[in-house]
N, C-alpha and C positions, 0 to 999 in steps of 0.2 A: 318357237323359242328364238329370242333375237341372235344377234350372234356377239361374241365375247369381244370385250375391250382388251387392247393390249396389257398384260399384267407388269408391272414397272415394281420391285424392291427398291426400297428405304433403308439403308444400314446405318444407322444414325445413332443420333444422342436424343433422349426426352428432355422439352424444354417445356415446362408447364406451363407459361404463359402463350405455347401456341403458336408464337412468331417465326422459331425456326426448328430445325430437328423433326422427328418424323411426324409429329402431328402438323406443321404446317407441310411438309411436303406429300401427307395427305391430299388436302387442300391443292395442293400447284396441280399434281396427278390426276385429281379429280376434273380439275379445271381446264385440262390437258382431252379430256376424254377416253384417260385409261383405269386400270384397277388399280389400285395401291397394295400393298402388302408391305410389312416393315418387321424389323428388328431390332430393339433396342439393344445400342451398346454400353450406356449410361445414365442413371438417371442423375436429372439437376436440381439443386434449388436454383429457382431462377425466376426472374420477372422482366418488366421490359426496363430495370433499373440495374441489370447485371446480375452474376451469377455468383453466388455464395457458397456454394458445395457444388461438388459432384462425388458421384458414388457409381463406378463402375459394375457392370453385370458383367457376372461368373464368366468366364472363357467358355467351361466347357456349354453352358444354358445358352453361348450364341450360337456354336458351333452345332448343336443340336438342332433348333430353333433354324438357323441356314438348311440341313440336312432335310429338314423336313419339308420344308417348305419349296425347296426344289424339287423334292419328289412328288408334290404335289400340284404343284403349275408350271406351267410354262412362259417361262419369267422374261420378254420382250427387253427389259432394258434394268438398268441396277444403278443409282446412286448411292454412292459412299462417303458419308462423312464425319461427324468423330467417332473416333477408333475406341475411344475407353482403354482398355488394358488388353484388348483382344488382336490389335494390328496382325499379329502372327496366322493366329486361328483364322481371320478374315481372307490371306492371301493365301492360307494353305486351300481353306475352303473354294477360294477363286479359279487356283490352279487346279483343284480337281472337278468341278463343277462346269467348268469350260463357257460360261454365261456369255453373251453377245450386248452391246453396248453399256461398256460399264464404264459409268462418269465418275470419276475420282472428286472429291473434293474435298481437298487438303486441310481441313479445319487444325492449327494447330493453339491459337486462341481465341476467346471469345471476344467479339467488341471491345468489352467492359476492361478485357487484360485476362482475367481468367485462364490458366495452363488447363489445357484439354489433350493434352497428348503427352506422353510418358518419353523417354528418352531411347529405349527400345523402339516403343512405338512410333516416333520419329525416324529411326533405322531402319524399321523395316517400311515404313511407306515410304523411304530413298531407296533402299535396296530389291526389294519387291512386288509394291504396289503400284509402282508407277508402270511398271514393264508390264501389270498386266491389264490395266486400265485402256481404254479405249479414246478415250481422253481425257486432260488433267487442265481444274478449272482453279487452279490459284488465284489469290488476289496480290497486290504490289506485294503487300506485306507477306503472306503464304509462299510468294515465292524466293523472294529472299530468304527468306526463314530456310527454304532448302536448298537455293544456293549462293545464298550470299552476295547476290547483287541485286539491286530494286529498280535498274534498267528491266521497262517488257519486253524489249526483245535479245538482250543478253541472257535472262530469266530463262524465257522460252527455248530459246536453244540451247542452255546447259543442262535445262531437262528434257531437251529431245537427245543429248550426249549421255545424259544419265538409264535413258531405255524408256524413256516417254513417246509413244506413238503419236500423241498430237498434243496442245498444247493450248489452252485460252488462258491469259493474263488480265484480269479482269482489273479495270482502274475508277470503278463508279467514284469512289469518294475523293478524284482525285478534282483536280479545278473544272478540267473537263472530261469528261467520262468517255475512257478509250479502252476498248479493251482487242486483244493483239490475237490473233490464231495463228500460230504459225504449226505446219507438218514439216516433214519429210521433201514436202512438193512445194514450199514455197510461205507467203507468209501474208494475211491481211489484214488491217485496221478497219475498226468498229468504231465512227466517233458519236457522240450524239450531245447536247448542251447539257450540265449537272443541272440535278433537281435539286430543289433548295426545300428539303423536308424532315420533319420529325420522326416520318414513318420508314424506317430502311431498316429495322430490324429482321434479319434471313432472308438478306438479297443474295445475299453465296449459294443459301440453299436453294432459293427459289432455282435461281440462276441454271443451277447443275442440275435440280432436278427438273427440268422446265427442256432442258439439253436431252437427259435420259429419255422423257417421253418423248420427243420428236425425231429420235435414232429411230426409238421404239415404232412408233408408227411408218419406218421406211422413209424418210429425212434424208438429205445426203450431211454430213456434220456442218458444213456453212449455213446450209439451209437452217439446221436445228439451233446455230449459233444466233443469226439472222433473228427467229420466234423468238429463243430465249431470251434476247436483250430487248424486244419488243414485247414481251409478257411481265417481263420485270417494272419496265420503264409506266407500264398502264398502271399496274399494281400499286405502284408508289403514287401514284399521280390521282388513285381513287383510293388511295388510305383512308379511312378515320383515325380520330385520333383517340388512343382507349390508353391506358397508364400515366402514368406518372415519369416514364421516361422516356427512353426508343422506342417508340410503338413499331409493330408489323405492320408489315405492305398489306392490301387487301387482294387475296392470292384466289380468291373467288369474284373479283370482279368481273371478269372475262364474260 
């Protein structure tokens, strides 16, 4: 019998068109060379033209749904990203579960404008999801949204004052695509030239969950930082192009 791939959790949002949410980070994990396993925190109407509903899953059915499935594997690394109505249940769950490489990824809206995160649940991923996160992959906007400056490296360090152990400020969409790591120990820039494409639909998730597998595999986090921006960047760069709007990155190019 061969021997097992690292197992990586998906705590996510269902995006039916595949582009981001647990079904594409399927896809990034697999492509990664690890197991997937996931948890749906929400499901969505959505396509790659924006997001029309959402309809959050029951607290307790995540909270189960987590319980069990860490009793049943041994869970190598964990991306996080929207919360649906459950932000509380997820950090309660984290804190007791004691899990190792957990990517925070702060989805507070969709692309499109879409609210994906509740006002609670904005509190509690300031108050205790960042503290227990491993690292937190914001984008300009993500991190303003938590504190109120859209400087990356103002950003970074009021969430490393706010109890964030480390910290990627992610800027693809910006003129030039920079994105900032800064810890505890210091701080580095990522630069690389913007792509100019249609296909950038769940570069956040790719992104963070691209981060979680190469923790997972034994990564130092620059090293994982390093893959992740270089996984994304191929992804987009070997898109098709499938919808009528944002299309997804092609997250199985690799």
């Amino acid at each position: 019998m061969s021997q097992a791939p690292p197992v990586v959790l998906s705590i996510a949002g269902y995006d039916p068109s595949s582009g981001a949410g647990v079904t594409a980070d399927i896809k990034t994990i697999a492509a990664h060379g690890c197991f997937g396993i996931t948890c749906i925190t929400a499901l969505t109407v959505q396509t790659t033209q924006g997001v029309s509903a959402v309809e959050p899953v029951r607290p307790e059915i995540i909270r189960r749904t987590l319980d069990e499935l860490a009793d049943d594997f041994d869970i190598a690394g964990v991306r996080i990203g929207m919360l649906g109505s459950s932000a509380a249940v997820i950090a309660d769950f984290l804190q007791s579960a004691k899990l190792k490489n957990v990517v925070l990824d702060p989805i507070v809206k969709s692309s499109s404008g879409a609210e994906l995160v509740d006002h609670l649940g904005l509190t509690v991923l300031r108050n205790q999801l960042l503290q227990l996160a491993d690292v937190v992959t914001p984008n300009v906007d993500e991190a303003e949204a938590l504190t109120g400056t859209a400087d990356h490296y103002a950003a970074a360090n009021r969430l490393l004052d706010m109890g964030a152990r480390a910290v990627v400020v992610t800027g693809g969409h910006l003129a030039e695509a920079v994105d900032v790591l800064v810890t505890r120990d210091g701080s580095e820039e990522f630069r690389a030239p913007k792509i100019q494409s249609r296909s950038t639909h769940g570069t956040g998730c790719a992104f963070a969950t691209s981060i979680a597998c190469e923790l997972a595999k034994g990564k130092s986090l620059r090293e994982a930082v390093i893959e992740a921006k270089r996984f994304v960047r191929h992804a987009i760069e070997s898109a098709y192009s499938v919808g009528r709007g944002v299309g997804p990155l092609n997250h199985l190019a690799r």
